[in-house]
N, C-alpha and C positions, 0 to 999 in steps of 0.2 A: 452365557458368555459374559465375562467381565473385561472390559478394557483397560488396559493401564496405561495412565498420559503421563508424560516427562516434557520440562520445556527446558531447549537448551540459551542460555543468554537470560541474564535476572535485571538487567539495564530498563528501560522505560520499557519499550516496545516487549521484552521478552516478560517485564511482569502482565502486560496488559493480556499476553495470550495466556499468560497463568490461570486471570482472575475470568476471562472469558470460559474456557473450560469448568471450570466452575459454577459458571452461573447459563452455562450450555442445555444441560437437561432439563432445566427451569425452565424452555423458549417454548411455546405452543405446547403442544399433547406428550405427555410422556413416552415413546416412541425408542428412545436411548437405551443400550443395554446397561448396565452397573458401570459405574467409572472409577477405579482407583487413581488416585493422585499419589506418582509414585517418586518423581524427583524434578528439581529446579539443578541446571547443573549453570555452573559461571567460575572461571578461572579465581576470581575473589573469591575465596571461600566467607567473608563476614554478608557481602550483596547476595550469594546465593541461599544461605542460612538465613538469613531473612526475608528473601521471597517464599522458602518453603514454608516458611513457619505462618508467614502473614496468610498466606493463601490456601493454606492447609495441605501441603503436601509434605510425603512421610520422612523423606531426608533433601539433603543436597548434596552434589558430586563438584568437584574442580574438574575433573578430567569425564570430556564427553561420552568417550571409551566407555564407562562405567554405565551408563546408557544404552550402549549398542549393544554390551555384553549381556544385560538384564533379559530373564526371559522374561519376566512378566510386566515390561513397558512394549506396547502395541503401537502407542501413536507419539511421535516426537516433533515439536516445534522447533524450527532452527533460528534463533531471534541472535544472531553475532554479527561479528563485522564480515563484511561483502566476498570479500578475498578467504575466509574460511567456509563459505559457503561447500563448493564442491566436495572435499574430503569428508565433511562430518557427513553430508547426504550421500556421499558413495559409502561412506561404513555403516553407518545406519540403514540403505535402500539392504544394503549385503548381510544384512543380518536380519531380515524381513520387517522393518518395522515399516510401517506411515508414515509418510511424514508433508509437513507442512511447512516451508521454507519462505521465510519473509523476503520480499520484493526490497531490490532487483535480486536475479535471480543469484547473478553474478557480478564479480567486476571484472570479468571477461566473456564476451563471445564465445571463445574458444571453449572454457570452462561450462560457459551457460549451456551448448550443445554435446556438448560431451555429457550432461547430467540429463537434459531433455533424451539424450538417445536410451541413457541407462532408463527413465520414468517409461519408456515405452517397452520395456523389455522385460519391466520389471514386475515381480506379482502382488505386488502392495499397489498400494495408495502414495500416489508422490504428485501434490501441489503446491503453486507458489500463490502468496497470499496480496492481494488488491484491497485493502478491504474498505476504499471507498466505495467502492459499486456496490459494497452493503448500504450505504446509509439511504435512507427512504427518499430524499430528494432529490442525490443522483438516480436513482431509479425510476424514481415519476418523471425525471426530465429524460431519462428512456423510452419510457412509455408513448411520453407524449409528441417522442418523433415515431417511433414505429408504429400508431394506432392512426398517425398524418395528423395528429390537431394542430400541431404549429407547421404539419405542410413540409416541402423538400427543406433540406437543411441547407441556407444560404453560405453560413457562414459560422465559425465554433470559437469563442476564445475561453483557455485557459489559463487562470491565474494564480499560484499560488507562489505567495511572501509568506516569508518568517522571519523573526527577528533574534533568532536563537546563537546567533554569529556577527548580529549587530557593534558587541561591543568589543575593542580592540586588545584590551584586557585580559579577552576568554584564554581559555589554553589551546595550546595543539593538540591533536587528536586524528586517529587515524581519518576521521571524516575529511582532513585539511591537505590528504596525500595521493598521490596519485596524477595521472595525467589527467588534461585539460577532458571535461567531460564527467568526471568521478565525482566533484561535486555538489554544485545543488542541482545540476543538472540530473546525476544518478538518484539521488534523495529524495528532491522533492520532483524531480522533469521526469522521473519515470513515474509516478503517480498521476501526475497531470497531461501526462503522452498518452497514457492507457485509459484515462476519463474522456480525451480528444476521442479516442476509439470508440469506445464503451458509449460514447452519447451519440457518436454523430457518425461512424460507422468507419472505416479500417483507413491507414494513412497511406496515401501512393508516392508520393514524393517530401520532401522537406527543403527550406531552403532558407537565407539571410542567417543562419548560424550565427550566433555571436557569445561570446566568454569572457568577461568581467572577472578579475579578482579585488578586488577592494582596497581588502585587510592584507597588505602582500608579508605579513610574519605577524605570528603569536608567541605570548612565554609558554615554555616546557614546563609542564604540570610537576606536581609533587607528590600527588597523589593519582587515585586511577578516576577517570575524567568521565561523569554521567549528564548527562542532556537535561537541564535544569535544576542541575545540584552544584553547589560553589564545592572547589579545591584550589588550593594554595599553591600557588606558582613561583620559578626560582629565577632569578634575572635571567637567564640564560633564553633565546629565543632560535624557536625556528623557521623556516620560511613557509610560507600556507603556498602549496603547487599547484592548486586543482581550482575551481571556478565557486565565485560568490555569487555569480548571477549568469543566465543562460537565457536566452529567445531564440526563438522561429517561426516561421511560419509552415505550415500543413498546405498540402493540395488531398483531399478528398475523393471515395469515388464520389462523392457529391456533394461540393462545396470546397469553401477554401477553412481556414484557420489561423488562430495566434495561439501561440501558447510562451507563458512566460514565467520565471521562477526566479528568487530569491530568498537567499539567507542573513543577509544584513538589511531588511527592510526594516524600520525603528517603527514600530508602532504595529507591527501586525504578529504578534504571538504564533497564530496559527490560521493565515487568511487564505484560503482555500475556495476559488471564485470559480463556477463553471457556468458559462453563458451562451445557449443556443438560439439563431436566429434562422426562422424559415419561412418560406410565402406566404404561410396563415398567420403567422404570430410568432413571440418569443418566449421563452422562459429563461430564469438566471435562478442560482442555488449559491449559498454560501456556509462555510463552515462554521463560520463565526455566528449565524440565525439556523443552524441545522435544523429545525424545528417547520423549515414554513420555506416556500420558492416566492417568485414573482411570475406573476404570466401575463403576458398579451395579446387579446388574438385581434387579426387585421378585420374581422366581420362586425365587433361591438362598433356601435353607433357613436362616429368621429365627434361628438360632444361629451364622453367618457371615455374613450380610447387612451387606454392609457395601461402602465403597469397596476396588476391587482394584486394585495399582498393574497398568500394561500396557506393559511397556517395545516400543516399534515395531521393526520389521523388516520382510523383505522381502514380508510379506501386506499389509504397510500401502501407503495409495497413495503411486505414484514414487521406493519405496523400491529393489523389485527392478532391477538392472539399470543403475539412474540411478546407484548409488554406485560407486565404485571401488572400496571395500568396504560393500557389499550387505545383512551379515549382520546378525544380532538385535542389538541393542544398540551398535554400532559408533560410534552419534554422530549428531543431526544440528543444524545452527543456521541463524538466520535466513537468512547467506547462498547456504544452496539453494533457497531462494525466489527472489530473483534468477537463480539457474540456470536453472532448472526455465522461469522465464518468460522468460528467455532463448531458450532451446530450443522453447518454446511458440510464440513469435512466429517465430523463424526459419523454424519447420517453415510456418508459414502463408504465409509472405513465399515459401518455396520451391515451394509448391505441393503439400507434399506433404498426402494424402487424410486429412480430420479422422476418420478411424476406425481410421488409422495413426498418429495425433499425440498429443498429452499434450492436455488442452481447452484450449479457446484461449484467449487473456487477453482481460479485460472489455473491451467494447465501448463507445466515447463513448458510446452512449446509456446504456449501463448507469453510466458516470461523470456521467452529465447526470442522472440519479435520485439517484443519490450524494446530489448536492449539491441534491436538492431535500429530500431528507429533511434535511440541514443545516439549509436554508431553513427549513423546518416547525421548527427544533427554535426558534432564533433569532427565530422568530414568535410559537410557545409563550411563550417569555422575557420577549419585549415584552409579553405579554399575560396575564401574571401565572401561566404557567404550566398558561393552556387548551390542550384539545385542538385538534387541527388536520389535517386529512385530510392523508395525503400523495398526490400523485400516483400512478396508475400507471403503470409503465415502462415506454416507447416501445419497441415490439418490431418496427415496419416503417418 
């Protein structure tokens, strides 16, 4: 059996799942059937011709279609904007491919559950991709509530800033449209909503809702508009509708929480803070040190009590075996996140036994919660910052 990968979206996020597939059958034991690299598709035809060639796949497509129709692409990436989510994965589920759909699932509810009912019905493989809960030191700071070393979870704050919308100059782009909530709220608050989970265990309520726009217009581009690449703008400006900055607070089945996000923070490229505190001790993780946590526990002897740094290695999880070099302190960044979920999905797609596999990546239902605790925050907002139950997450 040979598998043939296609990623759809050649923009940052959709090269990085390119080069992860790639560097997939390389992680731990060779286990992987053959992988042909069969297409980058992206509406630019010069952006998708240059992700295929860079990362060595055999053409590139403008039109997604040309993907779904392929018989020999097996497993498909959906790396576009939010709002074209559902249709490329309803044509793509219907033509039996895999696939793997970057978070959020949706920019709608409506849409996110109509695609989770199709993922259940469906006889492929259909996830949405998290993939910070691959990196090794959210992981260990999983671990180290659910094994009790730092004890019941008091309290959860997440944080993540970016400065990628800092400057007033940028251009418009679909990321600046939409209602209140679609923002960094959707971007960067559905990453940091689902690590609140992911560490410190499911969210029952939300509440103090709040939405910031900053920057309230940008100029209209000239060109087509990439996440860390300059294009030339024309006096002409539109209004930015959707939120530069987003908070709330979490109620827990146990504990409370913060979680907070930003796109115009000056000074934090990509600052990604998750900090758990419980009766035994604390731990905190950062994206910007991904390499190493902090931990505290309340039993060290009150004349050292204190944070201890903890550089990761091969004890920590998907460190062993998954690196090329393995050892303590060696290095690791964001994009072995992408790997790691890379090789997660593959292994599934392949068959092979989840007790031999890495855990598998989030499930549409788990991305259709995502976005309902979004919803809840967004509701909050409207409503001056009340509480609001959140659903709980569809598990059959």
């Amino acid at each position: 059996m040979t598998l043939g990968v296609a990623v759809i979206g050649a923009g940052m996020a959709g090269r990085a799942h390119a080069a992860a597939y790639r560097v997939a059958p390389t992680l731990y034991a060779s286990t992987l059937p053959p992988l042909r690299y069969v297409s980058v598709g992206d509406l630019d035809p010069g952006m998708g011709a240059l992700a295929a060639r860079r990362f060595g796949y055999e053409r590139s497509d403008t039109d997604w279609r040309a993907i779904a129709e392929d018989p020999s692409v097996d497993v498909v990436s959906v790396v576009v904007a939010n709002a074209l989510h559902r249709e490329m994965v309803e044509g793509l589920v219907a033509a039996g491919k895999h696939v793997l759909c970057e978070k959020p699932l949706s920019d709608s509810l409506e849409d996110a559950r109509a695609m989770a009912d199709l993922a259940r019905a469906a006889g492929s493989v259909a996830r949405v991709g998290f993939t910070f809960r691959r990196a090794p030191g959210v992981a260990m700071l999983r671990r180290l509530v659910t094994d009790g070393t730092i004890g019941d979870v008091l309290h959860v704050d997440v944080r993540y800033y970016c400065d990628y919308a800092a400057d007033p100059r940028g251009p418009i782009s679909w990321r600046f449209k939409g209602a209140p909530g679609t923002g960094a709220l959707a971007d960067l608050g559905s990453h940091a909503a689902y690590l609140a989970e992911f560490v410190a265990g499911d969210i029952a309520e939300v509440s103090g809702g709040r939405f910031t726009t900053a920057i309230t217009e940008r100029p209209v581009p000239l060109g087509v508009v990439q996440r860390g690449a300059d294009v030339a703008v024309s006096d002409e400006r539109e209004a930015v509708e959707n939120d530069d900055y987003a908070s709330f607070s979490v109620r827990l089945a146990s504990g409370v929480g913060v979680v907070e996000v930003s796109r115009v923070a000056a000074g934090h490229p990509n600052g990604l803070v998750v900090e758990v505190y419980g009766d035994r001790g604390a731990a905190t993780w950062e994206l910007e040190r991904p390499g190493e946590l902090s931990l505290v526990l309340n039993d060290d002897p009150p004349a050292i009590r204190g944070f201890r740094r903890v550089v990761l290695g091969p004890d920590a999880p998907y460190v062993r075996g998954g690196l090329a070099m393995d050892a303590q302190g060696v290095g690791l960044g964001q994009n072995q996140g992408f790997e790691y979920q890379a090789r997660a999905f593959l292994e599934e797609v392949a068959g092979i036994d989840e007790a031999a596999s890495l855990p598998r990546c989030a499930s549409f239902d788990e991305g259709v919660h995502n976005l309902e605790v979004l919803a809840s925050v967004a509701d909050s907002a409207a409503r001056g910052g009340a509480g609001v139950a959140v659903p709980a997450q569809r598990t059959s």
